[in-house]
C-alpha positions as CSV (number, residue, x, y, z in Angstrom):
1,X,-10.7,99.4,19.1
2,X,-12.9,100.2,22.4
3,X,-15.7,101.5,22.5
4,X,-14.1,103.9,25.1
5,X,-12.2,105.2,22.2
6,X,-15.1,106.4,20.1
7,X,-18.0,107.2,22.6
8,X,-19.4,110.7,23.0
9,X,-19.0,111.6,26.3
10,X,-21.2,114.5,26.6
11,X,-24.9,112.7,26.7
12,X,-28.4,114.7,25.9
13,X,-30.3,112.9,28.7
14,X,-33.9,113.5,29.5
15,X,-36.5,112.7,32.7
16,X,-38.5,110.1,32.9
17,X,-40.9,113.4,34.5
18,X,-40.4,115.5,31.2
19,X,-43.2,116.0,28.9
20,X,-42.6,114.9,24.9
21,X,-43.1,118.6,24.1
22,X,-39.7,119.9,25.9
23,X,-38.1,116.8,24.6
24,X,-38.9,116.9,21.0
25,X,-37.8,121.0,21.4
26,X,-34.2,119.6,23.1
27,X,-34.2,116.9,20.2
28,X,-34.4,119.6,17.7
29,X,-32.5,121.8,19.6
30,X,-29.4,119.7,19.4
31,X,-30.0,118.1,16.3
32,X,-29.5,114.5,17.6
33,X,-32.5,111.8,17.1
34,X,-32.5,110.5,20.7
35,X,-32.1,111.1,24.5
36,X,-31.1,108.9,27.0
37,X,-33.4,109.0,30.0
38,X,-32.1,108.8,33.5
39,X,-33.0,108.4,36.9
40,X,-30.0,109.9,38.6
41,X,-27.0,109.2,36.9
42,X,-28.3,106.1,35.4
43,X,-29.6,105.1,32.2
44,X,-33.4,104.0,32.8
45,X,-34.5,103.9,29.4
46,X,-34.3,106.0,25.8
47,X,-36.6,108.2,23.5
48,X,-36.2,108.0,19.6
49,X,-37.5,110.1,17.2
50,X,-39.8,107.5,16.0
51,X,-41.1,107.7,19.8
52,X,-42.2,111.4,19.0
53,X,-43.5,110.3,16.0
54,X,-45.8,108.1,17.6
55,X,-47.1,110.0,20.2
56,X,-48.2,112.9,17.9
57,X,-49.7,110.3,15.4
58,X,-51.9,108.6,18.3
59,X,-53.2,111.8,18.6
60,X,-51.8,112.6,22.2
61,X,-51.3,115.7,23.6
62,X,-47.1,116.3,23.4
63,X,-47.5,118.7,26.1
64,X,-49.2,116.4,28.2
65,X,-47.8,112.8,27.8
66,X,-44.7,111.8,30.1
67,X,-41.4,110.8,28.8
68,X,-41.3,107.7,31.4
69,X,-44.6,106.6,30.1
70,X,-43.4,105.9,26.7
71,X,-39.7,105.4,26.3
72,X,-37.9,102.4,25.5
73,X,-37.3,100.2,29.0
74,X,-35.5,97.4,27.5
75,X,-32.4,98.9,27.6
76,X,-29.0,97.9,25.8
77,X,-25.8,99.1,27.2
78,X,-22.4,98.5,26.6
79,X,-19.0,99.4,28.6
80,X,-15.9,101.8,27.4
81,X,-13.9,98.4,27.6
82,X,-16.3,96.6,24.8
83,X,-14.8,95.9,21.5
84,X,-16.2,98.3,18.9
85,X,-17.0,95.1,16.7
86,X,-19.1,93.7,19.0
87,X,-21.2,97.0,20.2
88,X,-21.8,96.5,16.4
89,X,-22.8,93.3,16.4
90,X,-25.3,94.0,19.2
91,X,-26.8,97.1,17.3
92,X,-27.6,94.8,14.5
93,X,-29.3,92.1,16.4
94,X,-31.3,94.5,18.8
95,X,-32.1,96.1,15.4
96,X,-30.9,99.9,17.3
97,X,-29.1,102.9,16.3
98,X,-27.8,103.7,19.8
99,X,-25.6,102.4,22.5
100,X,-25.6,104.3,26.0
101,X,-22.1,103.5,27.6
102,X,-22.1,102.8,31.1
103,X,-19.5,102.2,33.3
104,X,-20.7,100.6,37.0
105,X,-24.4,101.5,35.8
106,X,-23.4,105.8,35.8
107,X,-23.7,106.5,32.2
108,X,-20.5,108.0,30.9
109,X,-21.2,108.0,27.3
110,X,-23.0,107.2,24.0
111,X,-22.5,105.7,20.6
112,X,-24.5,105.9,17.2
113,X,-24.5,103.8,14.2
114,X,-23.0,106.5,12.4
115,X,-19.5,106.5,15.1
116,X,-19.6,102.9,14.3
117,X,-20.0,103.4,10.4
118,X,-17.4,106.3,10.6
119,X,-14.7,104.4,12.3
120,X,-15.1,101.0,10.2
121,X,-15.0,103.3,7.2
122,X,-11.4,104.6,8.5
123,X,-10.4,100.7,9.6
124,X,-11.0,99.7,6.0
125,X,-9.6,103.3,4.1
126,X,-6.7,104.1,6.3
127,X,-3.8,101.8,5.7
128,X,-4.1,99.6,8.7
129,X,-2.9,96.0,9.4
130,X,-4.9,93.0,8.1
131,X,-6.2,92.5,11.7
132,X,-7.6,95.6,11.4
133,X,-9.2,96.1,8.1
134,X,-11.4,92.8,9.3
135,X,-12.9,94.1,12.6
136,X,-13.6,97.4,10.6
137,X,-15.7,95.0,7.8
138,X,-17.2,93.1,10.6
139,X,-18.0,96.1,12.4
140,X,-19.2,98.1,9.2
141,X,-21.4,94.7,8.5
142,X,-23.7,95.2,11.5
143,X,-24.1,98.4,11.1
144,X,-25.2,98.5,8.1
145,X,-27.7,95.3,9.2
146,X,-28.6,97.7,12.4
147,X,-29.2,100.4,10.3
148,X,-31.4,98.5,7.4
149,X,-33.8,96.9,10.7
150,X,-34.3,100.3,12.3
């Protein structure tokens, strides 16, 4: 299975100029636990929950403290063409609970621990061939390692 094949497509993305206020509001908004942040069409970086977190428990001023200033620079990325398995595997080693997909640097996408967890959880429930059922428990494996270091 691609990643391609399980991405969102539709992408809550942010600006590096936003303030944490507007982007905690579009976090809650949408109910999701992260926006990618972009300059243009491409991801430059990403904002967690915990980043919120953070900035209010510093003390800072949400209103007043810049997305760009904050977010997460060392970004991970894979392609619609990457095995599911190994978007996986990467989650658990970068110890991360989301993937922006890009394709020639434009993001086009995003996936969560919980598509990966969803889809292994079909692989290994859903009758497939042997082949299969083993990328599912690979896949299900590191995400459950991604999801115990974030």
């Amino acid at each position: 299975m691609l990643v391609g094949d399980i991405m969102h497509r539709e992408v809550t993305t942010v600006r590096g100029d936003e303030d944490f206020a507007a982007a905690a509001r579009l976090m809650h908004e949408r109910h999701i636990s992260s926006l990618i942040v972009t300059d243009g069409s491409r991801p430059a970086g990403i904002l967690t929950e915990r980043d919120v977190v953070n900035v209010v428990a510093e003390g800072l001023d949400p209103a007043a403290t810049r997305v760009r200033g904050r977010m997460s620079t060392d970004l991970a990325t894979v392609t619609p063409r990457d095995d599911v398995a190994e978007a996986a595997r990467l989650m658990a080693e970068r110890g991360i609970r989301h993937l922006p997909v890009v394709r020639k640097d434009d993001l086009v996408g995003i996936i969560s621990i919980r598509d990966l967890i969803t889809w292994a959880v079909e692989e290994l429930t859903g009758g497939h061939e042997l082949a299969d059922v083993a990328r599912g428990a690979a896949t299900l494996s590191h995400a459950v390692r991604a999801e115990r270091r974030a």
